[in-house]
PDB file of N, CA, C and O in Angstrom:
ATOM      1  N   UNK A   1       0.821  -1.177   0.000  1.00  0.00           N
ATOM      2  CA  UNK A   1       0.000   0.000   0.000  1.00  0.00           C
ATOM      3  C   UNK A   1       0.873   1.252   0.000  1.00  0.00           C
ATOM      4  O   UNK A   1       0.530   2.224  -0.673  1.00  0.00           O
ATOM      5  N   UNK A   2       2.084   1.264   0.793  1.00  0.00           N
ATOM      6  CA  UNK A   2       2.507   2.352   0.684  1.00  0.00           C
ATOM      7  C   UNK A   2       3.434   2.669  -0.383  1.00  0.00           C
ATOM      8  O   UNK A   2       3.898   3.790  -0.587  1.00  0.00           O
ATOM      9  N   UNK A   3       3.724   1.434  -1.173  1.00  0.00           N
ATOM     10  CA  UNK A   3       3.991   2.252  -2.569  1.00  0.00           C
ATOM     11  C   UNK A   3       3.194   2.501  -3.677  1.00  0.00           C
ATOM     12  O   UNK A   3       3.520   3.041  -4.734  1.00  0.00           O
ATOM     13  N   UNK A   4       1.812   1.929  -3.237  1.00  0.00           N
ATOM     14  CA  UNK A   4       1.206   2.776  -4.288  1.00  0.00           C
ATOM     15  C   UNK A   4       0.755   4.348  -3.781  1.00  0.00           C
ATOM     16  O   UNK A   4       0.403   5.191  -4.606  1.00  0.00           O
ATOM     17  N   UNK A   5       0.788   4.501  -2.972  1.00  0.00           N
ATOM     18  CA  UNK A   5       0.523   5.935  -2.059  1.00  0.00           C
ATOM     19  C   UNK A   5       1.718   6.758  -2.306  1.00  0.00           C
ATOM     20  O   UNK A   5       1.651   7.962  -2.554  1.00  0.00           O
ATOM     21  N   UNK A   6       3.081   5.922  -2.216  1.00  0.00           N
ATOM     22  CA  UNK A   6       3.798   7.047  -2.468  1.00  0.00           C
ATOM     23  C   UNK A   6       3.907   7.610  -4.503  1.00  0.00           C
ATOM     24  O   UNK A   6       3.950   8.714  -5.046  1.00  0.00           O
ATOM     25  N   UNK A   7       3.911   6.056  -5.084  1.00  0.00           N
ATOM     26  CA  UNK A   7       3.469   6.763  -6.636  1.00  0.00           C
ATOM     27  C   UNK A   7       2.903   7.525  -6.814  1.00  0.00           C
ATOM     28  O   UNK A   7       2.833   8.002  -7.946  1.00  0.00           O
ATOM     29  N   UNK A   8       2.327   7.937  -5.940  1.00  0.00           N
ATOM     30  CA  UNK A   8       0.661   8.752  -6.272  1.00  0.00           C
ATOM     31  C   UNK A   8       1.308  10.206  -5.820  1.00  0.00           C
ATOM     32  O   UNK A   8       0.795  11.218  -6.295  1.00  0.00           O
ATOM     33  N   UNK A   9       2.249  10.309  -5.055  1.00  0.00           N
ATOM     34  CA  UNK A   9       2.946  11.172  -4.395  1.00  0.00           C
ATOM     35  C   UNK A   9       1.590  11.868  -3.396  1.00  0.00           C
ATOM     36  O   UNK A   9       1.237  13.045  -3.475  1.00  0.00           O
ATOM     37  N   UNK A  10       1.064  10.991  -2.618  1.00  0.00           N
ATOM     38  CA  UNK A  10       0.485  10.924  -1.063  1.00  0.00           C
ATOM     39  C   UNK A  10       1.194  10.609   0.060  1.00  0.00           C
ATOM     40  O   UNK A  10       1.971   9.721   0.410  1.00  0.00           O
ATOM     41  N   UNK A  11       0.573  11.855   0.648  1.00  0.00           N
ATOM     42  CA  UNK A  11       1.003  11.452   2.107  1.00  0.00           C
ATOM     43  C   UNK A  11      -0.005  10.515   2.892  1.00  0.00           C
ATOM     44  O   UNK A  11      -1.098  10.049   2.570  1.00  0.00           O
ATOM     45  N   UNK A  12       0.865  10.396   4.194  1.00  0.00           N
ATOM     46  CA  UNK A  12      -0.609   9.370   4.835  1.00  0.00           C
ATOM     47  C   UNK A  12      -1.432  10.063   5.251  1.00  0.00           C
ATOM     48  O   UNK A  12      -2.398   9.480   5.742  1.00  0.00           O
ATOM     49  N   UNK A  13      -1.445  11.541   5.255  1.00  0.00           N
ATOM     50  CA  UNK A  13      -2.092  12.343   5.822  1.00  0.00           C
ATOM     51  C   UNK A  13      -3.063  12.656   5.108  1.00  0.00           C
ATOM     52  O   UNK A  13      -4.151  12.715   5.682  1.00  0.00           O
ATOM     53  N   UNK A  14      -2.991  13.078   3.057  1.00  0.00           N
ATOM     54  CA  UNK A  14      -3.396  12.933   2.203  1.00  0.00           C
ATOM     55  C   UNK A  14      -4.179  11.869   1.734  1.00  0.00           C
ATOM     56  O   UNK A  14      -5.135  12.026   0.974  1.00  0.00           O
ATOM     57  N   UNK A  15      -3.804  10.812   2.160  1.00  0.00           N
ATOM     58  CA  UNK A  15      -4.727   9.589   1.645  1.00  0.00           C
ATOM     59  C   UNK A  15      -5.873   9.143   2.764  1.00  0.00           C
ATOM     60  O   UNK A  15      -6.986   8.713   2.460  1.00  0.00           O
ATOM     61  N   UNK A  16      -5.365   9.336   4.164  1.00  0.00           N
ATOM     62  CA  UNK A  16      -6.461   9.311   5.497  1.00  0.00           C
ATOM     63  C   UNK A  16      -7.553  10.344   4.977  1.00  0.00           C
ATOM     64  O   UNK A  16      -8.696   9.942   4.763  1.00  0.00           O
ATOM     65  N   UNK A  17      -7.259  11.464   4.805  1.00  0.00           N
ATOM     66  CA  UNK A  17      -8.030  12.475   4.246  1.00  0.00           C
ATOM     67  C   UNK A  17      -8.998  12.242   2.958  1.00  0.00           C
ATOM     68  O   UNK A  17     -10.028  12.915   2.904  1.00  0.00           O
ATOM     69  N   UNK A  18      -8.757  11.473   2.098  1.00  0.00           N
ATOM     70  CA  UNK A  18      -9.710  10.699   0.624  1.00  0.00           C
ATOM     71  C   UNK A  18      -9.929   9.578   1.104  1.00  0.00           C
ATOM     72  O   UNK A  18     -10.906   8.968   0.672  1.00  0.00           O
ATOM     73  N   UNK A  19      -9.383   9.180   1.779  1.00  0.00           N
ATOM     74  CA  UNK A  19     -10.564   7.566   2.173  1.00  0.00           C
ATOM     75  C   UNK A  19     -11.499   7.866   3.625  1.00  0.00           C
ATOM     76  O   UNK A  19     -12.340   7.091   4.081  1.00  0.00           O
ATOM     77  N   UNK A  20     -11.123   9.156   4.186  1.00  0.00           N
ATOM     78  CA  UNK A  20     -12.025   9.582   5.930  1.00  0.00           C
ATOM     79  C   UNK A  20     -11.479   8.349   6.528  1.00  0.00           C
ATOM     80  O   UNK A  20     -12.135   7.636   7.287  1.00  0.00           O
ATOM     81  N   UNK A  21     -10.554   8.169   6.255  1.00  0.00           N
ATOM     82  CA  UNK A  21     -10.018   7.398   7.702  1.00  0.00           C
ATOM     83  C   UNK A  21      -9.007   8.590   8.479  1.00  0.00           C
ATOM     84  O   UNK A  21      -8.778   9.721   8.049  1.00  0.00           O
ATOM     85  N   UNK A  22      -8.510   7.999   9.691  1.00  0.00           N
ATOM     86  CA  UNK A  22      -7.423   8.272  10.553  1.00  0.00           C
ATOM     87  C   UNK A  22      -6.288   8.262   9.920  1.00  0.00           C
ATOM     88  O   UNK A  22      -5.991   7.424   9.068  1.00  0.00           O
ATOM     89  N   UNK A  23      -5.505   9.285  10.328  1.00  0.00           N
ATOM     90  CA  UNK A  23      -3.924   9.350   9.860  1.00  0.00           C
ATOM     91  C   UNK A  23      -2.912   7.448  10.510  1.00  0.00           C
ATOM     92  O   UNK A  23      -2.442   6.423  10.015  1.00  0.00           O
ATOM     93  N   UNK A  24      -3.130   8.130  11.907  1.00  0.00           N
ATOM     94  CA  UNK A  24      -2.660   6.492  12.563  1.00  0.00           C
ATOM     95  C   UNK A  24      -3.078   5.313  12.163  1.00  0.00           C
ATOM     96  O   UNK A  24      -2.302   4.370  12.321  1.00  0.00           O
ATOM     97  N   UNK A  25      -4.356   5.074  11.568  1.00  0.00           N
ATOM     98  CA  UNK A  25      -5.152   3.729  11.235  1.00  0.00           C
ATOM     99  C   UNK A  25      -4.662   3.470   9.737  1.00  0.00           C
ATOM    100  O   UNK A  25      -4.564   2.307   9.346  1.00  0.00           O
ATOM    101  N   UNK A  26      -4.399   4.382   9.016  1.00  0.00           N
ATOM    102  CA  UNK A  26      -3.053   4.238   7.367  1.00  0.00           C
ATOM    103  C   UNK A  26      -1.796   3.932   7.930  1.00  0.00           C
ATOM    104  O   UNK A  26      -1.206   3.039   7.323  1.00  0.00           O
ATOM    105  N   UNK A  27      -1.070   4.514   9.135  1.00  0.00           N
ATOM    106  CA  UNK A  27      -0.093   4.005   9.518  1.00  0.00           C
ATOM    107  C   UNK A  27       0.651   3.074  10.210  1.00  0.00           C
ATOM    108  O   UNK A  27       1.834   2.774  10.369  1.00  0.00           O
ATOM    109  N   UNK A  28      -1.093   2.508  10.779  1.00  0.00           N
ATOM    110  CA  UNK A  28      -0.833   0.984  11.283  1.00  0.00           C
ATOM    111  C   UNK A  28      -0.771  -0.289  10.186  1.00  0.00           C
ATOM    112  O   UNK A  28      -0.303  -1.426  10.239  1.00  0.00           O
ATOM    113  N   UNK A  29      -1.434   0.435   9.240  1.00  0.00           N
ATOM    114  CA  UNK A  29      -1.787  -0.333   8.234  1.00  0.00           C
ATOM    115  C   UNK A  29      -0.431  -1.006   7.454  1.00  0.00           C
ATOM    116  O   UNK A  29       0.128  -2.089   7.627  1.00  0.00           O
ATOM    117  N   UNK A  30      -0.225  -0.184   6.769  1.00  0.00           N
ATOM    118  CA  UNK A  30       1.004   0.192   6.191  1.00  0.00           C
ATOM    119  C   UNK A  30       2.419  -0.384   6.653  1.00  0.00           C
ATOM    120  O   UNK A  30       3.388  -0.614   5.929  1.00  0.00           O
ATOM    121  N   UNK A  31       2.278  -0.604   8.380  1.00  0.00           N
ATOM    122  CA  UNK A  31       3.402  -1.508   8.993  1.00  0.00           C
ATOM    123  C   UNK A  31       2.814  -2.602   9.187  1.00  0.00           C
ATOM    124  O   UNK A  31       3.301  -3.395   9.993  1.00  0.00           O
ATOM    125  N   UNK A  32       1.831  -2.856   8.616  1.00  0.00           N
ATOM    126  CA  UNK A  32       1.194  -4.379   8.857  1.00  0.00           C
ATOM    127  C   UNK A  32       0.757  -4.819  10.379  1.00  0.00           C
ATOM    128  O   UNK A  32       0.779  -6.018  10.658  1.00  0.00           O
ATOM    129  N   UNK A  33       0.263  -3.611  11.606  1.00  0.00           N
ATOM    130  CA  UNK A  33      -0.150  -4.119  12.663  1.00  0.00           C
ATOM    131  C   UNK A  33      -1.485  -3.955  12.856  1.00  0.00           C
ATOM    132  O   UNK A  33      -1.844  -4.049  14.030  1.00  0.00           O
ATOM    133  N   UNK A  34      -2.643  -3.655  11.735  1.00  0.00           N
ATOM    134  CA  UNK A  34      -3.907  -3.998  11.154  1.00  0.00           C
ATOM    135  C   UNK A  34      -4.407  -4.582  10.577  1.00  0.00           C
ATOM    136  O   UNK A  34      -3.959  -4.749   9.443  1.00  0.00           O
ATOM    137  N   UNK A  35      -5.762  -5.334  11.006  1.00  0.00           N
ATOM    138  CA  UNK A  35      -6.339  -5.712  10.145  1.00  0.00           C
ATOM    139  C   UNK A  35      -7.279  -4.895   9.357  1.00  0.00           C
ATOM    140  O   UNK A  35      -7.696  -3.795   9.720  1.00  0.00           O
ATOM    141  N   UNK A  36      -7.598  -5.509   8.228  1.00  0.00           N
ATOM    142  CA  UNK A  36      -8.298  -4.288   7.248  1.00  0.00           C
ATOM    143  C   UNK A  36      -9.397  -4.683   7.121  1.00  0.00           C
ATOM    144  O   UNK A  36      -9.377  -5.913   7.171  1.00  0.00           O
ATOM    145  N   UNK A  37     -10.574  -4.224   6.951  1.00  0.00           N
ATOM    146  CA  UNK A  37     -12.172  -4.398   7.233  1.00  0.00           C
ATOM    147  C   UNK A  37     -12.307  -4.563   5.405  1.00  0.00           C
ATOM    148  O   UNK A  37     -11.234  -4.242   4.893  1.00  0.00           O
ATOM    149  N   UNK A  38     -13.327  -4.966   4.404  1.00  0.00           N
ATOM    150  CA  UNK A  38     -13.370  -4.688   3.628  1.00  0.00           C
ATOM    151  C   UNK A  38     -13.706  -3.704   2.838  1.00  0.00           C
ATOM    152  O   UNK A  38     -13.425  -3.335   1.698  1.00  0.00           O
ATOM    153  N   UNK A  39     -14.436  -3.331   3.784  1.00  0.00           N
ATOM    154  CA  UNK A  39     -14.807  -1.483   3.907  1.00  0.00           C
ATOM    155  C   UNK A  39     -13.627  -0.486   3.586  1.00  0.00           C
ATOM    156  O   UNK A  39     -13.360   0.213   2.608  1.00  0.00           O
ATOM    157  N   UNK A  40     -13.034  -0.705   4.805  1.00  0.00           N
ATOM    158  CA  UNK A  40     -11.684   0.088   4.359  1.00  0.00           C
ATOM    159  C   UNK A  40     -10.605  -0.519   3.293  1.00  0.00           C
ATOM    160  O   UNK A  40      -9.872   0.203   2.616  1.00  0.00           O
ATOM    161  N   UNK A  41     -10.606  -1.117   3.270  1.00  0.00           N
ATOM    162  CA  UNK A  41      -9.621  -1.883   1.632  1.00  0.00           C
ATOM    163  C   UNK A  41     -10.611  -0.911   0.396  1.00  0.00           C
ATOM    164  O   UNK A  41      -9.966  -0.171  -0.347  1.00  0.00           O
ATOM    165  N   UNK A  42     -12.101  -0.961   0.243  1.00  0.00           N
ATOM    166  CA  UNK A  42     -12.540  -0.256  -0.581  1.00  0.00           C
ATOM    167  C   UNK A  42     -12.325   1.270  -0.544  1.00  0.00           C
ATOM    168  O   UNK A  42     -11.928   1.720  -1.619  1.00  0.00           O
ATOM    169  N   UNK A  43     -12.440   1.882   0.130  1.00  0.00           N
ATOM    170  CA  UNK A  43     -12.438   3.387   0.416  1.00  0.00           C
ATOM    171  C   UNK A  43     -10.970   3.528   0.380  1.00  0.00           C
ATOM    172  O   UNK A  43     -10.682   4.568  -0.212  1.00  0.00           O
ATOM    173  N   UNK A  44      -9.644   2.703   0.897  1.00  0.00           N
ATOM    174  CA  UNK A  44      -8.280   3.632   0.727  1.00  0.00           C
ATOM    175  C   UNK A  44      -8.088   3.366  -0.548  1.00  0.00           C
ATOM    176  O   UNK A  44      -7.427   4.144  -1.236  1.00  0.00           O
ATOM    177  N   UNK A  45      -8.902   1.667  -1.325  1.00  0.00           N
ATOM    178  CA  UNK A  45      -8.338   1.304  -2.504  1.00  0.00           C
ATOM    179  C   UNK A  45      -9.277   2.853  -3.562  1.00  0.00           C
ATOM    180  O   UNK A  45      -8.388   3.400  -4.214  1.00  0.00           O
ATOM    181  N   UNK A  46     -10.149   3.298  -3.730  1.00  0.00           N
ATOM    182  CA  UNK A  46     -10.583   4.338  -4.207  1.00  0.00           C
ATOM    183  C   UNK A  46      -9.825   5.735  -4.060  1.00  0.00           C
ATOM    184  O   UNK A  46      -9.466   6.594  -4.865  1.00  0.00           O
ATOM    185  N   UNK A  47      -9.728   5.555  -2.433  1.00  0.00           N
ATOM    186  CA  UNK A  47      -9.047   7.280  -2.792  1.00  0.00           C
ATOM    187  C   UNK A  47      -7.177   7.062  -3.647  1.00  0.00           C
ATOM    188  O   UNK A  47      -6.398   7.911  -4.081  1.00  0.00           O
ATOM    189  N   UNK A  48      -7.095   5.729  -3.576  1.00  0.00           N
ATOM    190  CA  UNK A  48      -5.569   5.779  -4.156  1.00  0.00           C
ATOM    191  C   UNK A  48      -5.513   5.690  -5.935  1.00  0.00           C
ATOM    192  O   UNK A  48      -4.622   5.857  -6.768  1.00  0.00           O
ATOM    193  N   UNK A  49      -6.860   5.360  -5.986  1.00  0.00           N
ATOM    194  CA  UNK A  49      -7.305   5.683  -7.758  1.00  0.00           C
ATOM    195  C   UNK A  49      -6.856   4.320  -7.924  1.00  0.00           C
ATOM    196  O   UNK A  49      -5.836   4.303  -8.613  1.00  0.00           O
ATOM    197  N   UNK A  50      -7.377   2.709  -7.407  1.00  0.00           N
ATOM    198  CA  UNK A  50      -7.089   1.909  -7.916  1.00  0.00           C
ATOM    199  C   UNK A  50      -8.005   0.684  -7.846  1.00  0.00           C
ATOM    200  O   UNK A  50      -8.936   0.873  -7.063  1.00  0.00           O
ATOM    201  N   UNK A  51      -8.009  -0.146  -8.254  1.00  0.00           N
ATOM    202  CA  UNK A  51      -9.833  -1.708  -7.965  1.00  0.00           C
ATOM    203  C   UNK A  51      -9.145  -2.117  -6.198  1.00  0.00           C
ATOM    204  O   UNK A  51      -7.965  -2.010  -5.862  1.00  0.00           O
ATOM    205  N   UNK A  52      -9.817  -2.387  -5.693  1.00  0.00           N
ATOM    206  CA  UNK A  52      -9.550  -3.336  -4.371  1.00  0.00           C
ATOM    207  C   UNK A  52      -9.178  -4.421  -4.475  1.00  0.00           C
ATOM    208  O   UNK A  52      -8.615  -5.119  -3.631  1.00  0.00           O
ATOM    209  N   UNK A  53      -9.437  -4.633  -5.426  1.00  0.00           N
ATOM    210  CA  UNK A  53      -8.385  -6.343  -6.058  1.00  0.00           C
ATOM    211  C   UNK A  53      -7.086  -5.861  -5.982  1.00  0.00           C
ATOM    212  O   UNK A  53      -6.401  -6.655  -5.337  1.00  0.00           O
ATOM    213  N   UNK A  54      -6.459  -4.905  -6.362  1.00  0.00           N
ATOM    214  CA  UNK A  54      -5.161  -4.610  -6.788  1.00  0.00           C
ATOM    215  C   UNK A  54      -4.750  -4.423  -5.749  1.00  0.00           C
ATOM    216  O   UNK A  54      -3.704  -5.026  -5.508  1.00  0.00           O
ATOM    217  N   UNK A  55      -5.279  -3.595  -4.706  1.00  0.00           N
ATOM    218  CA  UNK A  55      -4.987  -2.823  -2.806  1.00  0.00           C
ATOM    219  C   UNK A  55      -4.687  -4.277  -2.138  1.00  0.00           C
ATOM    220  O   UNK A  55      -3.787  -4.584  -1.356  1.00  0.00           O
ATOM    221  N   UNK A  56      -5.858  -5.177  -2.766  1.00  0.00           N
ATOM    222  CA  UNK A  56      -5.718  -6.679  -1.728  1.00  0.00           C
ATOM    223  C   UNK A  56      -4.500  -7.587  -2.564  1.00  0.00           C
ATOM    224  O   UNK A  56      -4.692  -8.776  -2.819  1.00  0.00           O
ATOM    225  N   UNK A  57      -3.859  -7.228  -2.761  1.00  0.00           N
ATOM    226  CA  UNK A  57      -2.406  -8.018  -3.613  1.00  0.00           C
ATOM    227  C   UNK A  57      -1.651  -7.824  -2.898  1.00  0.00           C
ATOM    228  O   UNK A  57      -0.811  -8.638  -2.514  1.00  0.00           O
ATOM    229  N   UNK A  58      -1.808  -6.345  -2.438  1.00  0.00           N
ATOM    230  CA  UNK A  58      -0.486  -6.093  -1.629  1.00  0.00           C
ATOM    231  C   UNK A  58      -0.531  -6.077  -0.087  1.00  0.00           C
ATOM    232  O   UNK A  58       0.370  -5.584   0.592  1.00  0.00           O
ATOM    233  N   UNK A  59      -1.844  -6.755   0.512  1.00  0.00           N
ATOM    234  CA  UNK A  59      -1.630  -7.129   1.392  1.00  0.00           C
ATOM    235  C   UNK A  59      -1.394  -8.839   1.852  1.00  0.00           C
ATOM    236  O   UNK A  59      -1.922  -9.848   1.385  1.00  0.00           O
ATOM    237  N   UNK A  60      -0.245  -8.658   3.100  1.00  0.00           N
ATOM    238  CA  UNK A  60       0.628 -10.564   3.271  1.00  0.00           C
ATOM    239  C   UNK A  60      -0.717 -11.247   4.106  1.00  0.00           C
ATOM    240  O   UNK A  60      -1.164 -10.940   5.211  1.00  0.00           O
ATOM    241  N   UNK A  61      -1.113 -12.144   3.272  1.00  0.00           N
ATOM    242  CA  UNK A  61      -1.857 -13.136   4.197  1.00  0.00           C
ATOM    243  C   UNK A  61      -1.989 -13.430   5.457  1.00  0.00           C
ATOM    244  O   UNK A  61      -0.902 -13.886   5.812  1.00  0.00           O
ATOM    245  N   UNK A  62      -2.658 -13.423   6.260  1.00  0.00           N
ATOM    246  CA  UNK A  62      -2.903 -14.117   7.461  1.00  0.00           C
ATOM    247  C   UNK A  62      -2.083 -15.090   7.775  1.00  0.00           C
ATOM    248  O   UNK A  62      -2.054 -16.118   7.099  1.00  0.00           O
ATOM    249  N   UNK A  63      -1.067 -14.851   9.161  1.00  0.00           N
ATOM    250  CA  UNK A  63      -0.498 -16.321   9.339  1.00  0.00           C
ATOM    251  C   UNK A  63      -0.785 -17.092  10.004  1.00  0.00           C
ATOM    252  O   UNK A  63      -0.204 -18.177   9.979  1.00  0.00           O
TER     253      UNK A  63
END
C-alpha cells in the first residue's frame, strides 16, 4: 500500500483524508499491525485511484 501511495505522491495524511479514515489507522496499516475491514480496503483502494483487487495483492496473508 505504501507504494502505491507514495506513486501517487500521497502522504498518509493525504490519503487518510480521501478515504475519511485516521492518519494512525493508514499508519498501522502500512506496517502491517492492522487488520483491514473490507470497507476500508474499498475506500483507501478508491481514494488511491485503484480496484480493491489490486490494494488486496499487496496485502501478506494471514499467518
Amino acid at each position: 500500500m505504501r507504494a502505491l501511495r507514495e506513486a501517487r505522491q500521497f502522504t498518509q495524511e493525504g490519503l487518510a483524508e480521501r478515504a475519511e479514515l485516521h492518519t494512525t489507522y493508514i499508519s498501522s496499516v502500512e506496517r502491517g499491525e492492522r487488520n483491514v475491514s473490507l470497507n476500508n480496503i474499498t475506500r483507501i483502494a478508491y481514494a488511491l485511484e485503484v480496484l480493491p483487487s489490486e490494494l488486496m495483492r499487496c496485502v501478506d496473508p494471514v499467518r
